[in-house]
C-alpha positions as CSV (number, residue, x, y, z in Angstrom):
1,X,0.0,0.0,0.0
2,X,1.6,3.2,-0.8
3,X,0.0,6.7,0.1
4,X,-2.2,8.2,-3.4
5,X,-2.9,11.9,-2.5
6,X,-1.7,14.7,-4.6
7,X,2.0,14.9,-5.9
8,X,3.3,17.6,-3.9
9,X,1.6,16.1,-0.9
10,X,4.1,13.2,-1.7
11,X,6.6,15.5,-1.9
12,X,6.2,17.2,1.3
13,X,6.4,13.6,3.0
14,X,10.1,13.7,4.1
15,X,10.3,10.0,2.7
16,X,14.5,10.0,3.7
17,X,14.1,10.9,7.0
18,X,13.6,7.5,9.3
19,X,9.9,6.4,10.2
20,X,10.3,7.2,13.3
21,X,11.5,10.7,12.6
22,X,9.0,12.0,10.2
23,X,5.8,10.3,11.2
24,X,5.5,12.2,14.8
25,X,6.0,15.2,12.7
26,X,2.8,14.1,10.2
27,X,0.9,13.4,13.0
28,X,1.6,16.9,14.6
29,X,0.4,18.6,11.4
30,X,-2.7,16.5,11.5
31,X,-3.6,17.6,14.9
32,X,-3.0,21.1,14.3
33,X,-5.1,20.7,11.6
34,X,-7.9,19.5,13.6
35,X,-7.4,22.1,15.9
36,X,-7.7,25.2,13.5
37,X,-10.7,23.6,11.6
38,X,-12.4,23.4,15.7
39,X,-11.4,27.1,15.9
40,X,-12.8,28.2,13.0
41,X,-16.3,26.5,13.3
42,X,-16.2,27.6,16.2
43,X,-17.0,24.2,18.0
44,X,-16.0,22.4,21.4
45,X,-12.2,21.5,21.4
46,X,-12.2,17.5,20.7
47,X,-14.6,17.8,18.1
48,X,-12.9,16.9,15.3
49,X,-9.9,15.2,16.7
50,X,-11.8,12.5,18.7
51,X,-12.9,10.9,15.1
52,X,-10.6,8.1,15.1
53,X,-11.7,7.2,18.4
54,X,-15.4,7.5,17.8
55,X,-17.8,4.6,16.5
56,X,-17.5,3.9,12.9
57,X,-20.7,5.3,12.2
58,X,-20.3,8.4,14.5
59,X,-17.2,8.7,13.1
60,X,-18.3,9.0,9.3
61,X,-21.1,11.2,9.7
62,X,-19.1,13.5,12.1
63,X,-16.4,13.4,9.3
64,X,-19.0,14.5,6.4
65,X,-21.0,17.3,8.6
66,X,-17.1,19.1,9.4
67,X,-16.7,19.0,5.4
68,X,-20.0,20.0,4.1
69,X,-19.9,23.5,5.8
70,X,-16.7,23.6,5.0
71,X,-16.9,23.5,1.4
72,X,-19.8,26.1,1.7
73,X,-17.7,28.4,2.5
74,X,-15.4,27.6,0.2
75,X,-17.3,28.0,-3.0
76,X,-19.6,31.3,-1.4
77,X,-16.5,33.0,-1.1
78,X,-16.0,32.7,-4.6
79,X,-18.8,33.6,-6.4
80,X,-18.5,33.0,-10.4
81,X,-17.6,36.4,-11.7
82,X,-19.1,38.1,-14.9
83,X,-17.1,37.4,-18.3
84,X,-15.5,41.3,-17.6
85,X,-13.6,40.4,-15.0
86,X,-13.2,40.8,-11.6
87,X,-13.4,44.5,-11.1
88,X,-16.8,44.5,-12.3
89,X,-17.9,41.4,-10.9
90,X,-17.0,43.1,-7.3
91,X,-19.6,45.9,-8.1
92,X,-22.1,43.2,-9.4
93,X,-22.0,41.3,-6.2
94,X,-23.6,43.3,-3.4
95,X,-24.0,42.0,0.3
96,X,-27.4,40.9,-0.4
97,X,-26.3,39.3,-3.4
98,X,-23.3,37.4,-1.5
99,X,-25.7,36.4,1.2
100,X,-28.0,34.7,-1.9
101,X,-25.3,32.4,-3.4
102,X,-24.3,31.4,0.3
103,X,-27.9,30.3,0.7
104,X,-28.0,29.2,-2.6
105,X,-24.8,27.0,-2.3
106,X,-25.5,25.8,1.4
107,X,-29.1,24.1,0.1
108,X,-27.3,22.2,-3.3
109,X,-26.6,18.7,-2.8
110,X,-23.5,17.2,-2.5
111,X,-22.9,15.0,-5.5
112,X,-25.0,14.9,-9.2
113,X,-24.1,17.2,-12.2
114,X,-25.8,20.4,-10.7
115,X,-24.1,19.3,-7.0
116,X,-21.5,21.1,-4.7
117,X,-19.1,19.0,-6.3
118,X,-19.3,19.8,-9.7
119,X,-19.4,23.4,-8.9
120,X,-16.5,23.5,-6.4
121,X,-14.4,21.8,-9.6
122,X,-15.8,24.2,-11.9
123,X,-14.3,27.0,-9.8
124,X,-11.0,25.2,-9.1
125,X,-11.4,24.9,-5.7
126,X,-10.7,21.2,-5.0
127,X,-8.3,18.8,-6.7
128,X,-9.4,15.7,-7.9
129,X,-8.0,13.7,-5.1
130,X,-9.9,15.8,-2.4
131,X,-13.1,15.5,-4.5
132,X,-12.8,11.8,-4.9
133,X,-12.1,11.7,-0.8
134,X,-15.5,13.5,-0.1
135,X,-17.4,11.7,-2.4
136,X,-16.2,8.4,-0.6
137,X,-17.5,10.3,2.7
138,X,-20.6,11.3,1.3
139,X,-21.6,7.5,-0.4
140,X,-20.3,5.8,3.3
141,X,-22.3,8.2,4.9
142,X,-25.6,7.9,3.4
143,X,-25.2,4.0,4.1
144,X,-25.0,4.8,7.4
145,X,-27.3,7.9,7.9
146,X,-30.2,6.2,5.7
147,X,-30.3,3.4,7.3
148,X,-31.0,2.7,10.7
149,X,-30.0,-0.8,10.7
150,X,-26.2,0.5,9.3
151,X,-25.7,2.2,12.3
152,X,-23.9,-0.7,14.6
153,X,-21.8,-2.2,11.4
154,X,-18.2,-2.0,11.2
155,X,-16.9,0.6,8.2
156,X,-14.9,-3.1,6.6
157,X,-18.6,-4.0,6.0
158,X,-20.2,-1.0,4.2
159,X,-17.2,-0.4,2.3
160,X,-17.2,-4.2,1.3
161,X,-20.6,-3.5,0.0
162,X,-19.5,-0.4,-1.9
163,X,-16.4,-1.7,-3.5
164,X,-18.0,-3.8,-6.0
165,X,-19.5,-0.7,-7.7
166,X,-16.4,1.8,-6.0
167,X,-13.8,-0.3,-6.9
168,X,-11.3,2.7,-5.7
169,X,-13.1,3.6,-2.5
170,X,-11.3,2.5,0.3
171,X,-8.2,4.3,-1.9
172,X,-10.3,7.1,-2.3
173,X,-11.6,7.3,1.2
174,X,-8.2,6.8,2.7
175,X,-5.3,7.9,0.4
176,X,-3.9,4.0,0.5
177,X,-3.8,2.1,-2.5
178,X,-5.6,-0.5,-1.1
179,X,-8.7,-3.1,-1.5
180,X,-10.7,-5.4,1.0
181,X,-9.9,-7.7,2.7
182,X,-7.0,-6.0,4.6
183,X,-3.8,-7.0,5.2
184,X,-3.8,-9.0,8.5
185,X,-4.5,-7.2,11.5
186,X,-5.3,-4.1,9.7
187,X,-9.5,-2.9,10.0
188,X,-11.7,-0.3,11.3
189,X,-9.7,1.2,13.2
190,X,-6.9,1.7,10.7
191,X,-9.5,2.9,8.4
192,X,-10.9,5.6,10.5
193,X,-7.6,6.9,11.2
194,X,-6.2,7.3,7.5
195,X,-9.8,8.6,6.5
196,X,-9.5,11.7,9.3
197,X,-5.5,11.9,8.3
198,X,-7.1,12.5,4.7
199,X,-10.1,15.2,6.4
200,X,-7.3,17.0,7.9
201,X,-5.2,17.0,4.8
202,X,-8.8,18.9,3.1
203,X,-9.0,20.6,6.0
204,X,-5.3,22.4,5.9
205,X,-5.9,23.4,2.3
206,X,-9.7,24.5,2.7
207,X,-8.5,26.6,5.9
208,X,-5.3,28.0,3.7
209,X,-7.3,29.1,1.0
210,X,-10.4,31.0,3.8
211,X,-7.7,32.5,5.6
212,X,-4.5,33.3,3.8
213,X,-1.7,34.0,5.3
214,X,-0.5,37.6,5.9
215,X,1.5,39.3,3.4
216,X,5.2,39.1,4.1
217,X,6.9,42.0,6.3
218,X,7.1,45.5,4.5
219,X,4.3,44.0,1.9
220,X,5.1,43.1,-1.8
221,X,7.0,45.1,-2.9
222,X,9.4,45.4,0.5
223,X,9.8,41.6,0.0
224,X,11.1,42.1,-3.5
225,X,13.5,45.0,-2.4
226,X,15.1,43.3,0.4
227,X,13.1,46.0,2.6
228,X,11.0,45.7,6.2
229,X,8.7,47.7,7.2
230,X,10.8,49.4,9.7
231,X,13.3,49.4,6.8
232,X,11.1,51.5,5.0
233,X,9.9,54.0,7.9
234,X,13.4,54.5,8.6
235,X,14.0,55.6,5.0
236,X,11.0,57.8,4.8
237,X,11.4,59.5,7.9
238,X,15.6,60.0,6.8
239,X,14.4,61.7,3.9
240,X,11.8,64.0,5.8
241,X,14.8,65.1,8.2
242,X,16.7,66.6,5.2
């Protein structure tokens, strides 16, 4: 089984570095993570990062309801723009108007042609490997959610149901290229973990794109230059003095 995600997420996988050097540092970045996506919806600490230890159906449908609002507020944040650009499009889209495509996004289903989905890869706002992660979500969840009876089986089961017509979903669901049955001594729980290590992974990029970082000391331009802000104070008030 190797790990499928994105290329650069490969990349950024210090592969040379011993197991036991670069996997506590993985780890660490899944948890903070967590922790930022609890911050930002603004719910209990523990919310999020107690999914691997929940119950495999708790665990699913707490995985889909931190994505779903989530990807709301990825796609109302970028409202398709009119064909003359974006300086227009800002005057086209009033408050109101913003506050429409929210409510507009926030009642579209998930998958079909005229889903979330399709909309969020219209606007470039999910790779394909995050899009085929939620849609594994989304199909394990509704065979948990829609069914009562669901509720007290193990994820092995529904996914063994599901892979017969999902041939990739425990890859997709996970980021290992891997099929049922598992490898020997390998189930739920190993499962659950590698499917919140692949929420977090959506999470860090969703979070990244909501809240950019702050432009670098001294802005653009000061970055270009060599120049910090107190750099260029300095220099203005110098030349005010003579």
């Amino acid at each position: 089984m190797t790990n499928e995600g994105d290329p650069k997420e490969r990349e950024a996988i210090p592969t040379k570095e011993p197991f036991e050097v670069w996997w506590p540092k993985y780890l660490a970045r899944v948890k903070e993570s967590a922790e930022s996506a609890e911050r930002h919806l603004e719910v209990p600490a523990g919310t999020i990062s107690s999914i691997p230890n929940e119950p495999d159906f708790i665990a699913t449908v707490k995985t889909y309801a931190v994505i779903e609002p989530i990807l709301n507020e990825l796609i109302a944040q970028n409202p398709p723009l009119p064909p003359w650009g974006n300086m227009l499009g800002l005057m086209t889209f009033g408050q109101s108007t913003r506050e429409n495509f929210r409510t507009f996004v926030t009642a579209l289903n998930m998958s079909g042609s005229s889903g979330k989905l399709k909309l969020a890869d219209g606007l470039g706002l999910l790779k394909k490997h995050e899009i085929d992660f939620i849609q594994a979500v989304a199909r394990i969840r509704n065979r948990y959610a829609h069914n009562v009876k669901n509720m007290h089986r193990p994820l092995t089961e529904i996914l063994a149901e599901e892979q017969p017509h999902h041939g990739r979903i425990v890859e997709h669901l996970t980021g290992m290229r891997a099929t049922l049955p598992l490898p020997l001594g390998l189930g739920n729980d190993f499962l659950k973990a590698f499917m919140y290590h692949r929420l977090a992974d959506y999470l860090a990029a969703a979070l990244h794109t909501l809240r950019p970082p702050p432009p670098p000391e001294g802005g653009i331009l000061g970055r270009l230059f060599g120049l910090s802000e107190d750099a260029d104070t300095a220099s203005v008030a110098d030349r005010g003095e003579r």
